[in-house]
C-alpha positions in Angstrom: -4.9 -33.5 9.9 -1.4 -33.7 8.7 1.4 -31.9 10.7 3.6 -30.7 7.7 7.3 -29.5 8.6 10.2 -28.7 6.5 14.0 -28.8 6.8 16.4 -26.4 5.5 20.3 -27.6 4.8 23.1 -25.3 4.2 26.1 -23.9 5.3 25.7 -21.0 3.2 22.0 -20.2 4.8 23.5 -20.2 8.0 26.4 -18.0 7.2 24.4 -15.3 5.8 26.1 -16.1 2.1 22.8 -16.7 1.2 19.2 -15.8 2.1 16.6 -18.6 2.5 13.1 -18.3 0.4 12.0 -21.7 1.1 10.4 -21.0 4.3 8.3 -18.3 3.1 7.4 -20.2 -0.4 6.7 -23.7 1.6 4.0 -21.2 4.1 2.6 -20.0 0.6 2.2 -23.4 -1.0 0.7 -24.5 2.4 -1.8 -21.4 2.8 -3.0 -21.7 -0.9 -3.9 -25.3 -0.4 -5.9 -25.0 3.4 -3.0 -26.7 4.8 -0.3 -24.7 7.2 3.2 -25.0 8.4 4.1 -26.9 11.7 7.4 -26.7 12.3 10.5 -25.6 10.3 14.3 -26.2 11.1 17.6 -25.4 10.0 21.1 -27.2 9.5 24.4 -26.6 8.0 26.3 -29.1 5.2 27.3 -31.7 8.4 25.8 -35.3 8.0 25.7 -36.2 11.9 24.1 -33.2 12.5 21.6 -33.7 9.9 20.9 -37.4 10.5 20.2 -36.5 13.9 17.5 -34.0 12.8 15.5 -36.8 10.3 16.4 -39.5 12.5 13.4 -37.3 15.1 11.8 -36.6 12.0 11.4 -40.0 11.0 9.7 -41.2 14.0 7.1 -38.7 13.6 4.1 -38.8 11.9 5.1 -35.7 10.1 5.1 -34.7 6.5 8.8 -33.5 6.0 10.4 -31.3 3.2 13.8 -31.0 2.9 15.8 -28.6 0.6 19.1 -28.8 -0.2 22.3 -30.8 0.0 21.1 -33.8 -2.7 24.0 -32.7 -5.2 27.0 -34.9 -5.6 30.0 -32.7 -4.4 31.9 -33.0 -1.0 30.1 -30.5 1.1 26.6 -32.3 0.0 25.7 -34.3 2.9 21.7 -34.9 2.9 22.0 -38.2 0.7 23.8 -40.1 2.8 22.5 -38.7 6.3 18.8 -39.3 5.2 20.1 -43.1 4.7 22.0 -43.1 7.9 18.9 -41.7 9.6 16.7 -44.8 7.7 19.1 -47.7 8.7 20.2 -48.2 4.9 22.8 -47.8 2.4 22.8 -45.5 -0.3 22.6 -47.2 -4.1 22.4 -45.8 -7.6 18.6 -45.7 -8.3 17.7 -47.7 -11.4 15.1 -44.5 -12.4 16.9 -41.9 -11.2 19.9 -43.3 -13.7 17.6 -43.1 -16.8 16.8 -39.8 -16.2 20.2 -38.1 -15.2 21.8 -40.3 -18.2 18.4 -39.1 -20.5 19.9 -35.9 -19.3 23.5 -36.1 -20.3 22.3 -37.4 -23.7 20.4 -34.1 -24.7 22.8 -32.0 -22.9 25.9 -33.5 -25.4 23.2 -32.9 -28.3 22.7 -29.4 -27.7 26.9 -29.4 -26.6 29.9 -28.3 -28.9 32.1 -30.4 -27.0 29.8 -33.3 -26.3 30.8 -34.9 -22.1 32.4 -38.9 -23.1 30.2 -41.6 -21.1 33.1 -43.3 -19.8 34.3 -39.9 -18.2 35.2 -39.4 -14.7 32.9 -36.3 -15.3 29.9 -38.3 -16.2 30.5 -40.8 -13.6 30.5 -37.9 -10.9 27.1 -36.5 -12.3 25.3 -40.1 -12.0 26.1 -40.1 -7.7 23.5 -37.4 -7.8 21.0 -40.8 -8.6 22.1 -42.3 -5.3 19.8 -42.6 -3.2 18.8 -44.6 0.1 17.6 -47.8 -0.8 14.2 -48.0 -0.9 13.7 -44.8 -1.9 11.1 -43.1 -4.0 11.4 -40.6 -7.1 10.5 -36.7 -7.0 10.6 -35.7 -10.4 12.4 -32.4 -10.9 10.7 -30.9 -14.1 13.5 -27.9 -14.8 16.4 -30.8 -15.8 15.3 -34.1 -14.8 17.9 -35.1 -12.3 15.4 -36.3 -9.5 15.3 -35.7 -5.9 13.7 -38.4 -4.0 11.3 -39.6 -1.4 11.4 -41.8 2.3 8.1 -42.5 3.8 6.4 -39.2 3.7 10.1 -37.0 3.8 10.4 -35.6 0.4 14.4 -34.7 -0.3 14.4 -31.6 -3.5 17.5 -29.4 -4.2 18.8 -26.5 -2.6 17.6 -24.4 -6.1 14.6 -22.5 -5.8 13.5 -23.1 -9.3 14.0 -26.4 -9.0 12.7 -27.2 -5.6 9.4 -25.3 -5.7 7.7 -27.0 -8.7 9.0 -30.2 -6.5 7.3 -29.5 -3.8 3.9 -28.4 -5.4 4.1 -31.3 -7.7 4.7 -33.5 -3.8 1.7 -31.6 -2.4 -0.9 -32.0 -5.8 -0.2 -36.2 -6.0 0.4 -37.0 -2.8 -2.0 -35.2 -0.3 -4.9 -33.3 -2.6 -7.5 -35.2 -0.5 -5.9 -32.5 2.4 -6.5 -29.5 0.6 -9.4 -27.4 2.6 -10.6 -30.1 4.3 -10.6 -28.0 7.3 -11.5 -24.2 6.3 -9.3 -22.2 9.2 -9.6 -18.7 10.3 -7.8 -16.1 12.2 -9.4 -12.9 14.1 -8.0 -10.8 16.1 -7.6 -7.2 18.4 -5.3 -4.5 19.0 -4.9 -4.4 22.8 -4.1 -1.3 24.2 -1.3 0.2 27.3 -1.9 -3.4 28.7 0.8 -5.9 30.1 0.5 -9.6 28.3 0.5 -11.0 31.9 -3.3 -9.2 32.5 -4.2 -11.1 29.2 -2.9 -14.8 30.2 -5.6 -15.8 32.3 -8.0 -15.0 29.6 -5.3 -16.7 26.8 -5.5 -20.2 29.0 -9.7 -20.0 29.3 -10.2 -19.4 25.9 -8.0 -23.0 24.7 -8.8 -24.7 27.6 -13.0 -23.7 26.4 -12.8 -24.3 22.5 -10.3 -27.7 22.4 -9.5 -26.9 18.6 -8.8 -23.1 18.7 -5.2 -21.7 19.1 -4.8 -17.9 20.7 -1.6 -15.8 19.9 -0.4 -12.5 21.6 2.3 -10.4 19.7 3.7 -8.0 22.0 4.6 -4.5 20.3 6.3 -1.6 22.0 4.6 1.0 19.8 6.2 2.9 16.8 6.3 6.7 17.4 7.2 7.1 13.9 3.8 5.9 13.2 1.7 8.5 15.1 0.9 11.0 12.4 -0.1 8.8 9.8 -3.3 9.5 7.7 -5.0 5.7 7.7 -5.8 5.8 11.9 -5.9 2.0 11.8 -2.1 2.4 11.0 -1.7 5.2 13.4 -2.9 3.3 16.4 0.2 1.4 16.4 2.1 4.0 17.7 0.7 3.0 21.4 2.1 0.0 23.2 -0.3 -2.6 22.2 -1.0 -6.6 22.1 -2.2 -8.3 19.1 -4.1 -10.7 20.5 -6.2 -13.1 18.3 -7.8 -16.2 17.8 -7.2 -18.8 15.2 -8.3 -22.7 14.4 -11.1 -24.1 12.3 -13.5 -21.8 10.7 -16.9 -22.9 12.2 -15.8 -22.3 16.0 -13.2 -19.0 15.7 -16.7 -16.8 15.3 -17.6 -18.6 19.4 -14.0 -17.8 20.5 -13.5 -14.8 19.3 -16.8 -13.4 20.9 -15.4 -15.5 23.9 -12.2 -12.9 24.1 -13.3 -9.9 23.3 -16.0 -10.0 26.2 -12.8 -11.2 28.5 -11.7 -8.3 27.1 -14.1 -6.0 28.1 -14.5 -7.5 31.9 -10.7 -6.6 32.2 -11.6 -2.7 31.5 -9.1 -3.5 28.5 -8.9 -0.6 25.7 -9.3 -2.5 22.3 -9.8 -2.7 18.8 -10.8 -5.1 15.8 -8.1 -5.5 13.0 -10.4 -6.5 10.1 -9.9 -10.2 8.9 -8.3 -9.9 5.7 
């Protein structure tokens, strides 16, 4: 299967001007599709910094997404780093210039004061059709002005509404033979007053027996807050407890998880199943 990653430009993510939603909305698209998230990074508005990042990226087998920094003013930096990264020059892209001047066109129609074609202005707005050379289209459906695509990297705006219908459209025509191909499932316990090092042994034996399964312990001091609540399934979480589970493709968790939960019981460990959702 596909190892799918995505990375996340901006200064202002990194100073807290903003918040990001792409990480969370690239997980849902995944999920929804039987695919899942790798590996996600961020970097500010700097282009060493982000050639550095794609030029690893780029040498991987990896299915990238990268948001942000594909505009045309001075602190938008991913344009030219993805073609320092690739070993090429940046050059107005013949498709990419029909659409953004398509663009212009029905924005001077609908426009009182209508932008000249020979303007500095409308020059500006046609560097956001620069690309790297050799470089694909992503069509942006909310105003046309494309992002664009290196191998299997796939370069969409910082904008949320823009960038989301991007990436879906990305995922539907370029990798729907992915989708479910490999039904995966998670199960897992609430561990109970037990230290993660009593657990590890048990952790390494359960990988080390099913190749293709994955086990995760998340650590929780307990929340007293929590102790009187009605729904005892939420209650229990006031005790220091583990949540250790299981997690990989569908037709072997069932083995593992049966697998951990007698390790479980040969440790004496106080346990109990959180229901799969």
């Amino acid at each position: 299967m596909k190892r799918f990653g995505v990375v996340i430009v901006g200064d202002e993510i990194l100073s807290g001007r903003r918040a990001d939603k792409h990480l969370s909305k690239v997980i849902e698209l995944l999920t929804a599709r039987g695919l899942e998230l790798s590996w996600a990074q961020y970097v500010g508005d700097d282009r060493q910094a982000i050639a550095d990042v794609l030029g690893r990226t780029f040498a991987s087998d990896d299915v990238v997404f990268v948001t942000g920094g594909i505009g045309a003013t001075p602190d938008d930096q991913t344009r030219q780093a993805a073609a320092q990264a690739y070993g090429v020059e940046v050059a107005l892209h013949p498709e990419a210039e029909q659409l953004i001047h398509g663009r212009i066109l029905k924005m001077n129609a609908e426009s009182d004061n209508p932008l000249p074609l020979d303007s500095p202005e409308h020059r500006q707005r046609m560097r956001m059709g620069e690309f790297p050379v050799g470089a694909g289209i992503v069509p942006n459906p909310y105003n046309q002005i494309p992002g664009f695509s290196l191998d299997e990297h796939y370069f969409v705006p910082g904008f949320p509404v823009m960038a989301w219908p991007m990436l879906e459209w990305v995922l539907e025509t370029r990798y729907a033979d992915l989708f479910h191909r490999a039904p995966r499932a998670e199960r897992s316990v609430l561990v109970f007053e037990m230290p993660e090092s009593r657990v590890t042994p048990l952790m390494e034996r359960i990988e080390a027996d099913f190749a293709d399964v994955r086990v995760f312990s998340l650590p929780s001091v307990g929340d007293a807050t929590l102790a009187d609540h009605v729904d005892p399934r939420v209650a229990m979480r006031a005790q220091r407890h583990i949540e250790l589970g299981v997690k990989g493709p569908g037709d072997r968790i069932a083995a593992a998880f049966d697998a951990m939960e007698a390790g479980l019981r040969a440790l004496d460990a106080r346990f109990t199943r959180i229901d799969p959702a």
